[in-house]
N, C-alpha and C positions, 0 to 999 in steps of 0.2 A: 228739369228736376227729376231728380230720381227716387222709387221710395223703396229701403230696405226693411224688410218687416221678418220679427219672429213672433211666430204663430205655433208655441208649443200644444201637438196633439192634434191640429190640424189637418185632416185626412189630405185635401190637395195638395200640400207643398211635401208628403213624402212620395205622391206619384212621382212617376220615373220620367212620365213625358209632360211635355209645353199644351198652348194651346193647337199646335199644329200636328198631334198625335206624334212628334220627333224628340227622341230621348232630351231631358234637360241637361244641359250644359251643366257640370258639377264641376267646382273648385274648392282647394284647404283654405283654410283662415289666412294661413301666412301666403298662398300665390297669389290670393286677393286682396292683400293688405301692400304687397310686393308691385301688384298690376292693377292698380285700382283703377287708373283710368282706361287704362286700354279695355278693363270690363265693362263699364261705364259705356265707352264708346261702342263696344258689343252690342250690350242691352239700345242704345239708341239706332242702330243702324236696324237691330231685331225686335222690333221692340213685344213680337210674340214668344220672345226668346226669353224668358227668366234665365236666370240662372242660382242654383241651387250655391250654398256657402257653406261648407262642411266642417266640423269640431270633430276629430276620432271617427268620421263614415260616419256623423250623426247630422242631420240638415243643421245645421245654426239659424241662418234665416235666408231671404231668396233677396234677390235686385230683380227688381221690374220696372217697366217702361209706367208712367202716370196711364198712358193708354189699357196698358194690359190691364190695371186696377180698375178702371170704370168700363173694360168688359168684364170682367168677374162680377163688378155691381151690376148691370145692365144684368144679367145673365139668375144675376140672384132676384132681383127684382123680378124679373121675367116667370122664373120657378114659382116664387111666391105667390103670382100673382092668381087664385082659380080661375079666372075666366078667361085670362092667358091659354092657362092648361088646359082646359076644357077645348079651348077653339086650337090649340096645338092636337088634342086628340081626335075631335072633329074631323081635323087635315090629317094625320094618321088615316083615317076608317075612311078618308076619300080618295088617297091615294089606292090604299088596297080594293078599293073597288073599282078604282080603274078613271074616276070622277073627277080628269086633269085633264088640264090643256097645255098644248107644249108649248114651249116659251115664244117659239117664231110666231106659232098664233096669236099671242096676245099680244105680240109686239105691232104685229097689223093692226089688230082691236084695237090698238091704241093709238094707234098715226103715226108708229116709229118704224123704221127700217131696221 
């Protein structure tokens, strides 16, 4: 299942890039009403890949993978959340001070190869 959403006013669906920092995939109303599945089958194969659905250059609404929508939750949840932020800042102010161990070592610390 796929879910198409308009979200008039929306600051993220008029950015220009995906989750992957890579331009969004923009198409007219009529090449995606033309190719609906072959979009469809896009959005599944990518599914960080939205794709934008265009009226006149104006967004109409985005096709997104069900995954991509419960990163966006996850993500909003996470922002929300103070003591998320707090302990994201925490880790901020320990990296800059240098207060990390590299990955290989913890992978020993922890009995993995």
């Amino acid at each position: 299942m796929y879910i198409a959403m308009y979200i008039p006013g929306w600051a993220p669906w008029r950015a220009a890039a995906n989750m992957t920092g890579e331009p969004m995939t923009k198409t007219s109303t009529t090449e995606f009403r033309n190719n609906m599945a072959s979009f469809k089958a896009k959005v599944a194969r990518n599914p960080d890949h939205p794709i934008a659905v265009m009226d006149h250059n104006v967004t109409a609404f985005v096709v997104v993978s069900p995954d991509y929508i419960e990163g966006l939750e996850a993500t909003i949840d996470l922002l929300c959340d103070p003591q998320a932020m707090a302990a994201l800042a925490d880790s901020a102010e320990d990296i800059k001070a240098g207060r990390v161990v590299p990955h290989g070592k913890v992978r020993k610390m922890v009995g993995l190869k």
